[in-house]
C-alpha positions as CSV (number, residue, x, y, z in Angstrom):
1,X,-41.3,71.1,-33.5
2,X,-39.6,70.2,-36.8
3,X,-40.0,66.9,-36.1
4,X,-43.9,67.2,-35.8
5,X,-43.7,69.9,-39.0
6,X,-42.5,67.2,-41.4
7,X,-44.8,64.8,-40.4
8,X,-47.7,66.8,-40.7
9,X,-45.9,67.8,-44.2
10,X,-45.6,63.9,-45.4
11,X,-49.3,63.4,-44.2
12,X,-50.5,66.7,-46.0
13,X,-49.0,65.4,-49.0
14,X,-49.9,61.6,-48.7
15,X,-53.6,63.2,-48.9
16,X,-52.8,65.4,-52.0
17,X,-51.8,62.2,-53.8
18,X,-54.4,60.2,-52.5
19,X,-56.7,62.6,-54.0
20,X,-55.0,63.1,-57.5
21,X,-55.5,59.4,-57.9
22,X,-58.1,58.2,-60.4
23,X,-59.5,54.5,-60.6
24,X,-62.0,53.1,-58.3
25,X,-63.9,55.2,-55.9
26,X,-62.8,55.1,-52.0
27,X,-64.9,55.3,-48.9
28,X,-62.1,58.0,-47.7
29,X,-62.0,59.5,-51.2
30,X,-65.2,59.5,-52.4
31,X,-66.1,59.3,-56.2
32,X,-63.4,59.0,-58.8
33,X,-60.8,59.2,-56.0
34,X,-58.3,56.5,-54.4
35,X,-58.4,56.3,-50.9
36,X,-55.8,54.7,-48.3
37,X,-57.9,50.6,-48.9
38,X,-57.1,51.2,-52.2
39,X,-53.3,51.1,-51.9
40,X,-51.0,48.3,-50.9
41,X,-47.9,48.9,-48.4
42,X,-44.9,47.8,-49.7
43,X,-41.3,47.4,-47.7
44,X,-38.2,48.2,-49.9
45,X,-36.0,47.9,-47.3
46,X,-33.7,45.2,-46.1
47,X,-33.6,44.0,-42.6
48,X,-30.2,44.6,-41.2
49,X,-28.5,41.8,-39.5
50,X,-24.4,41.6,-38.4
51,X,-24.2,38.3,-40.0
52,X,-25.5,39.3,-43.4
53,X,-25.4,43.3,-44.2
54,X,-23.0,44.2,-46.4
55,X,-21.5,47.0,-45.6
56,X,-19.8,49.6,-48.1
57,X,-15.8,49.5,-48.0
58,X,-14.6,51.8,-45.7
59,X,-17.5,52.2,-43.5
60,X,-18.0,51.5,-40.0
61,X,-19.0,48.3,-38.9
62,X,-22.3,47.1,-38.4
63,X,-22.9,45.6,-34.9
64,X,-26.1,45.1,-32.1
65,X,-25.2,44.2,-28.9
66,X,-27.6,43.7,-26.1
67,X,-27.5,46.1,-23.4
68,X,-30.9,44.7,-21.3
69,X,-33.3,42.0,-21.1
70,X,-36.7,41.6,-19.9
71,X,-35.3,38.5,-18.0
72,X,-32.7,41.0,-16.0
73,X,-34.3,44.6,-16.6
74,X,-37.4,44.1,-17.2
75,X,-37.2,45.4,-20.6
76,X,-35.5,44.6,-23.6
77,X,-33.1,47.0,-25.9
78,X,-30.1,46.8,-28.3
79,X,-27.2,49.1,-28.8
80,X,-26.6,49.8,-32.4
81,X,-23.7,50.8,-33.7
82,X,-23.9,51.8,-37.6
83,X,-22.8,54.5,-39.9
84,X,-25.6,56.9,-41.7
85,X,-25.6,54.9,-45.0
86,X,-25.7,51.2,-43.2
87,X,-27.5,48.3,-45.1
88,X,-30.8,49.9,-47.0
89,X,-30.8,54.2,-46.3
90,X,-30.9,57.6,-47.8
91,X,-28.3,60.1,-48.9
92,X,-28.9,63.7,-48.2
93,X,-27.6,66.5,-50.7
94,X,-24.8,67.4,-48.2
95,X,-23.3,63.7,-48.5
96,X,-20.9,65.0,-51.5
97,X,-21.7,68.8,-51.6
98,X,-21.2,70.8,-48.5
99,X,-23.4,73.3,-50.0
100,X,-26.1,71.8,-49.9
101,X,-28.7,70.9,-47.2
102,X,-28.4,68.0,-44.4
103,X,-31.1,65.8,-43.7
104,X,-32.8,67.7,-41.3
105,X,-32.8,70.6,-43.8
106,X,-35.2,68.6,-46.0
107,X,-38.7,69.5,-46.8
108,X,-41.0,66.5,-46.2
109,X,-42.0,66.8,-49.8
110,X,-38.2,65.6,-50.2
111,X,-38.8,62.2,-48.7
112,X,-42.3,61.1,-50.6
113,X,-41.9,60.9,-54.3
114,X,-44.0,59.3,-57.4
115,X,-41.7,56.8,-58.4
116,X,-41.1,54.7,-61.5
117,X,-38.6,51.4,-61.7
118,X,-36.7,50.7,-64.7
119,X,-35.6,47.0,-65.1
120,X,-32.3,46.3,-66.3
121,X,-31.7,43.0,-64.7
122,X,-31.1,41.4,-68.1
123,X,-28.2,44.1,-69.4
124,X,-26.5,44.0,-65.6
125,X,-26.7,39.9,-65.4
126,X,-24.1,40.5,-68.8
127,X,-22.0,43.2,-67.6
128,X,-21.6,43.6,-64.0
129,X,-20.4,47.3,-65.0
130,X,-23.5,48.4,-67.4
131,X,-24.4,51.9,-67.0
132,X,-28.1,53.0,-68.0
133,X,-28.6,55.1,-71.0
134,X,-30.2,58.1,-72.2
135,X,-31.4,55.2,-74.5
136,X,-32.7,52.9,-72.5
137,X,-34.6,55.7,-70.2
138,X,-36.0,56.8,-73.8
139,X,-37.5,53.4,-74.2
140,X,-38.6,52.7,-71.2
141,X,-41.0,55.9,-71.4
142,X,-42.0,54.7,-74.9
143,X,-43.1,51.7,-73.1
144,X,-44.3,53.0,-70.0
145,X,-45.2,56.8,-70.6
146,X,-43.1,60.0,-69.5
147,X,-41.2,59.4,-66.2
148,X,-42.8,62.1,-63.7
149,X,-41.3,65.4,-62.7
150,X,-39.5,65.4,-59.3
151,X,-39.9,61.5,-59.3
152,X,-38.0,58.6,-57.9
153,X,-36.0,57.0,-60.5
154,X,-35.2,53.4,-59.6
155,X,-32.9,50.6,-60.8
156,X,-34.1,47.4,-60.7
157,X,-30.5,45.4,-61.6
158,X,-31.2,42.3,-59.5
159,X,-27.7,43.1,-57.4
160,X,-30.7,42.6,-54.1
161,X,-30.5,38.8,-54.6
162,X,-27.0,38.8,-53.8
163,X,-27.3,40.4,-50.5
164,X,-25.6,39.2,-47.5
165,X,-23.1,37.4,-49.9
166,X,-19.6,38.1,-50.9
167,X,-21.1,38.3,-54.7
168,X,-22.7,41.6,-53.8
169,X,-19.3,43.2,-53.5
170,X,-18.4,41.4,-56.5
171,X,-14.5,41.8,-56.0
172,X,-12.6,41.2,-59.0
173,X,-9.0,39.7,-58.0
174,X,-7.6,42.8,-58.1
175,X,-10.0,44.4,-55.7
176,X,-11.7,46.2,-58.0
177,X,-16.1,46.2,-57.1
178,X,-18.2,46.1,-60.1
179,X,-21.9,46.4,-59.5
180,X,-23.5,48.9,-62.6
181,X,-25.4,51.7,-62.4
182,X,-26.7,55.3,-64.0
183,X,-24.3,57.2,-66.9
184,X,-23.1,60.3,-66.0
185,X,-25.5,61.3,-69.6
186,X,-28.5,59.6,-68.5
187,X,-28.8,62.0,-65.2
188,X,-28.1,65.0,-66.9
189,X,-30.6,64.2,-69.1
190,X,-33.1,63.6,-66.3
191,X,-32.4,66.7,-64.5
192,X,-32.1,68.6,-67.9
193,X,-35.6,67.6,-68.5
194,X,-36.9,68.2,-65.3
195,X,-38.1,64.4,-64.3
196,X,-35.2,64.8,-61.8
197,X,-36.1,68.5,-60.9
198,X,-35.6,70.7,-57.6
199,X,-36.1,67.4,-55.8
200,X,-36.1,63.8,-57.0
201,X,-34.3,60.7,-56.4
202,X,-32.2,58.3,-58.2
203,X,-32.7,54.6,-56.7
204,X,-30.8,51.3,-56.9
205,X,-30.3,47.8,-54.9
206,X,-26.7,48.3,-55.3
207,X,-24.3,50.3,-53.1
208,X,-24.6,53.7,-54.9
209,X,-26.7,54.9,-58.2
210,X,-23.3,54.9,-60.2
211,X,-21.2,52.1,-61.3
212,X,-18.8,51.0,-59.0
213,X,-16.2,52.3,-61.3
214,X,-16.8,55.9,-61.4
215,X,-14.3,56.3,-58.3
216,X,-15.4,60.1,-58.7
217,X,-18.6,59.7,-57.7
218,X,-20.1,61.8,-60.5
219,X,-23.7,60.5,-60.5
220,X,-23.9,61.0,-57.1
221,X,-22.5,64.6,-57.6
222,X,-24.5,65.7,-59.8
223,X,-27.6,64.0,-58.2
224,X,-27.1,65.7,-54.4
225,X,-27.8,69.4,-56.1
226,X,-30.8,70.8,-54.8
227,X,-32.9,68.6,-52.4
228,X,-32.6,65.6,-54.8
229,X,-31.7,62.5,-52.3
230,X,-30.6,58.6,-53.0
231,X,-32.5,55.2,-52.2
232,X,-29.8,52.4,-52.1
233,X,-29.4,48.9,-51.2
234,X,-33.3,48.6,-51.7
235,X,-35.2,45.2,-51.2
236,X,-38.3,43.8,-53.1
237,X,-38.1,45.1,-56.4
238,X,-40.2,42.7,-57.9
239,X,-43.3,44.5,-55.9
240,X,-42.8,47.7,-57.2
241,X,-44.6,48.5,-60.0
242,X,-43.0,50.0,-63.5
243,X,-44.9,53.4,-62.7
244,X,-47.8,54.4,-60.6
245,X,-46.2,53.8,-57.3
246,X,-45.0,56.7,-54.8
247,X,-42.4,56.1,-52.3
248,X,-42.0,57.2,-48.8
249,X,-38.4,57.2,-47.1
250,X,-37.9,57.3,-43.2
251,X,-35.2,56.6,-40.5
252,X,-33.2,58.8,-38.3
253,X,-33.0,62.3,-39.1
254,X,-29.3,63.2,-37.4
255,X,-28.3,67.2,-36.9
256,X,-26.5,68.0,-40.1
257,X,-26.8,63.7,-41.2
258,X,-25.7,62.8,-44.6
259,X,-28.3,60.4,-44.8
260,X,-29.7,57.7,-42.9
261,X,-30.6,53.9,-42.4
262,X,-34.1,53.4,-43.7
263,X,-37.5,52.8,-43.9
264,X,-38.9,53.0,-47.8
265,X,-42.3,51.6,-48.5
266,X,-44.1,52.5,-51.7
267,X,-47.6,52.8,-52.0
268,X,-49.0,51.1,-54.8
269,X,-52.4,51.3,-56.0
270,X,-54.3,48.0,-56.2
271,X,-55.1,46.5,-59.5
């Protein structure tokens, strides 16, 4: 029953946005209103694979084994054996607050978000350890307009290219991994403000939505309050558009999970 309950939540409020939209009319929408044809699916996740997921230090290992074939069986299935935050996934609030819900907790209006990407590819290509600014979110809205309430904040730092490499760890020699991420400022600012409100999300296609030298995890702290979640290791930046998009995270919802390997596609309107 909760199961069926969220996804009748996601779809009820798919259709709420679908209907907010202006632009060109819809057959399903009708005048001044975007239907379903008048979005494009996007996938933002990585396909995990043993020989090329990086998986964060400390966690278990990724592995699929084959448990039957069609040849054999007469059917064909894997065993997969994976921690909640393998390859591209999801953090609940609980993951570093055990006050706070679990992802079967969540409300669907948790998992679908308007989202907006901020591109910093430049800044991180010159310092593997740049954290984003109240600054640089400032200018970005000059450019862009205001970043939505309750929306999906996501980095765009290029780190996706280096996937299934050693260069996405980016170990210096003394074991230290530098990949940047959000200031500690620029999230207070965000939930100050209410664009990260009662739910939201912070997104990156690195490891985590702080730099990899905040060994306190403080973004992430801060972030998992409330029913605000975490989009990492996404894919296929370049197809998500600066704003206008909304994003849509699935995957496994565990009993009291921290998180979970994902799905993310973002809807974005065409044209």
């Amino acid at each position: 029953m909760r199961r069926r309950s969220m996804l009748a939540g996601v779809v009820s409020a798919m259709g709420g946005v679908m209907a907010a939209g202006g632009g060109s009319a819809g057959a399903a929408g009708g005048p001044g209103r975007l239907g379903l044809q008048d979005y494009e699916l996007v996938n933002l996740a990585h396909v995990n694979d043993p020989e090329r997921t990086n998986v964060y230090p400390g966690d278990p290992e990724f592995t699929l084994s084959t448990v039957a074939t069609v040849e054999d069986d007469g059917f064909y299935l894997q065993y997969a054996r994976q921690g909640e935050h393998t390859g591209t996934h999801w953090g609940a609030p609980a993951h570093f607050n055990a006050d706070q819900p679990h992802a079967d907790e969540l409300e669907p209006a948790d998992l679908f978000l308007p989202a907006v990407k901020v591109d910093v590819r430049d800044r991180a290509a010159r310092d593997a350890d740049y954290e984003v600014s109240v600054a640089d979110l400032q200018r970005w809205e000059r450019e862009h307009g205001r970043i939505p309430r309750e929306a999906a904040v996501v980095l765009w730092t290029g780190w996706e290219d280096r996937w299934g490499t050693p260069a996405f760890y980016n170990f210096d020699d003394a074991g230290q991994m530098h990949q940047p991420g959000f200031s500690l400022e620029a999230v207070e600012w965000l939930v100050r403000t209410g664009r990260l409100g009662r739910r939201g999300a912070l997104g990156t296609d690195t490891f985590s939505p702080e730099s990899a030298l905040d060994a306190e995890y403080r973004v992430s702290k801060l972030l998992y309050r409330e029913h605000r979640i975490s989009l990492e290791v996404l894919a296929n930046l370049a197809s998500l558009p600066e704003q206008g998009a909304h994003v849509l995270v699935g995957g496994v919802v565990n009993r009291r999970g921290s998180g979970s390997p994902a799905s993310v596609y973002a809807f974005v309107p065409r044209g």
